[in-house]
N, C-alpha and C positions, 0 to 999 in steps of 0.2 A: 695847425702848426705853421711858425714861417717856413719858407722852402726855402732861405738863406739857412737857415738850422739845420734842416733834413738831407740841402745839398752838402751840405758842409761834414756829414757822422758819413753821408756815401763817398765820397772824394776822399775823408780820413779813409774810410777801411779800401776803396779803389790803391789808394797811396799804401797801404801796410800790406798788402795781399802781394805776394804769398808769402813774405820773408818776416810779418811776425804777423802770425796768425794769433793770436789771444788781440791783438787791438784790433785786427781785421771784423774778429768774431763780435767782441765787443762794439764796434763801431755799426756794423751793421746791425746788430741786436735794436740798437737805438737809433737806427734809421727804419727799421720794421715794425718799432712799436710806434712811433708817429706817423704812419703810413704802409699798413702791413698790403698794399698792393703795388709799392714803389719797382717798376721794372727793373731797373740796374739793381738795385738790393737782393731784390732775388734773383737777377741772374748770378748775380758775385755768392751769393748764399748758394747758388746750387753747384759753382765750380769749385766752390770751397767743400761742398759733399763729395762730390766727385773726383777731384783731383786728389783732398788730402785726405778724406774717411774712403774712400771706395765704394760710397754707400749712394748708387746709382738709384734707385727707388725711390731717396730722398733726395737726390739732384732730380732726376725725372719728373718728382709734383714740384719742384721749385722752377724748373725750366717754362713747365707747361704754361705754371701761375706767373709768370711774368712774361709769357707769351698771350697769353689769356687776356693781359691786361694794356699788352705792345706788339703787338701781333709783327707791326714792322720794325721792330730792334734787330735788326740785319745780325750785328754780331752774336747773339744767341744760336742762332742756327746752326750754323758746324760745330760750333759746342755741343749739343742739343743733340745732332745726330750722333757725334763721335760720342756722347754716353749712352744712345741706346742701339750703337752697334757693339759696345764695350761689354755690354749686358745682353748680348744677343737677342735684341730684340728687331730683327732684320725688314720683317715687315712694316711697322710702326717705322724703322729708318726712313724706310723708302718711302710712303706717305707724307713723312713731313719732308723730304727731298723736292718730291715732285709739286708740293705749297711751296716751299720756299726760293725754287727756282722761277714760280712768279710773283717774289717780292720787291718790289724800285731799289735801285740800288745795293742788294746782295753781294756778295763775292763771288758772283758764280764759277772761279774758277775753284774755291775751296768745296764748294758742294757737290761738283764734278767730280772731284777727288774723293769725295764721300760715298758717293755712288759706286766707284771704282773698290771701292774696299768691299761693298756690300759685294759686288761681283769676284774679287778675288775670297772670300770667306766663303763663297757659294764653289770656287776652283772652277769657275767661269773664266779664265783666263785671257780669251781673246776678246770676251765682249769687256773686258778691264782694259784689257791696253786699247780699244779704241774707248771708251769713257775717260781714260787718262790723256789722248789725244784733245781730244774737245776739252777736259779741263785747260791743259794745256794753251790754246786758243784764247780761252780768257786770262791766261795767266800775264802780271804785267812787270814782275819785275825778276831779273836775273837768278834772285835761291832759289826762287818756286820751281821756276821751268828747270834747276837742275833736279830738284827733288823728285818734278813730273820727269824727267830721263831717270832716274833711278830706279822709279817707282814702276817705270817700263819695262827697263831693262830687270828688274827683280821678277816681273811678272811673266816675262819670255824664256827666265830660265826655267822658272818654274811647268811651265808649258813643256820647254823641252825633254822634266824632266819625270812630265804624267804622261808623253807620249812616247819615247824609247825607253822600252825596258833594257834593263842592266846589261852588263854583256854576261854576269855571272847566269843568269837568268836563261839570256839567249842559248847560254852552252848545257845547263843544263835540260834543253828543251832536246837538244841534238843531242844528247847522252841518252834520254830515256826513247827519243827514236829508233835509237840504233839497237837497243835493248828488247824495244817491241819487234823490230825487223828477224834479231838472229832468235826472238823466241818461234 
């Protein structure tokens, strides 16, 4: 098939995604059938499973297969993870984290960030907020690095809030003391 054609059915549904989905779908249908290994096709077919069906097991073989076939498609990757930490697949995350943090030119600060989730879903807490640190680090422009403060600052409360028990808690610890003493 020409690749002026094929680029041309990817670029239509790249252009229709997300906000009309029926020429997205279509567009890539006919980018898939003249090329059912075309990397961007299937990556766009699998965040088209993911983001608008929820249907993670069919974005996860469309991610793998256009990985499979693009091994270095940089923007795949935090895609890629973020559906299979969505679908709790924490192990498998972390394996493609630790590949894709040696691929040329990656985002590493988006997969740092990725990491950081794996650790906060684990309520690892402190090993997240230094993961978010080093995201951080590689982050280069202004929202990210407030998102990485956020995403800190969300992670230290949570910390503070698996490490002091309530004060409700605390009194009633000192109620059944005093109960054990005058029995």
């Amino acid at each position: 098939m020409d690749t002026n054609l094929l680029n041309n059915y990817v670029l239509k549904a790249i252009d229709a995604y997300p906000y009309e989905l029926e020429e997205t779908v279509e567009n890539l249908n006919y980018a898939l059938s003249y090329e059912s290994n075309n990397a961007y096709a299937l990556y766009l077919m699998a965040r088209l499973q993911a983001e608008q069906f929820g249907d993670y097991e069919k974005a996860k073989h469309y991610y793998a297969e256009a990985l499979a076939n693009k091994m270095d498609f940089q923007r795949a990757y935090p895609k890629y993870i973020q559906v299979l930490l969505d679908n709790e697949d924490l192990d498998e995350a972390k394996k493609l984290i630790d590949f894709a943090l040696t691929i040329k030119g990656i985002d590493k600060s988006a997969i740092w960030e990725k990491q950081a989730q794996i650790f906060e879903i684990k309520q690892e807490y402190k090993t997240a907020i230094k993961t978010l640190k080093k995201a951080k680090l590689f982050g280069f422009n202004n929202d990210f690095i407030s998102y990485i403060d956020a995403e800190i600052s969300r992670n230290k409360n949570k910390m503070k809030s698996k490490q002091k028990p309530s004060k409700s808690k605390a009194k009633k610890k000192k109620c059944r003391k005093k109960k054990k003493k005058t029995n």
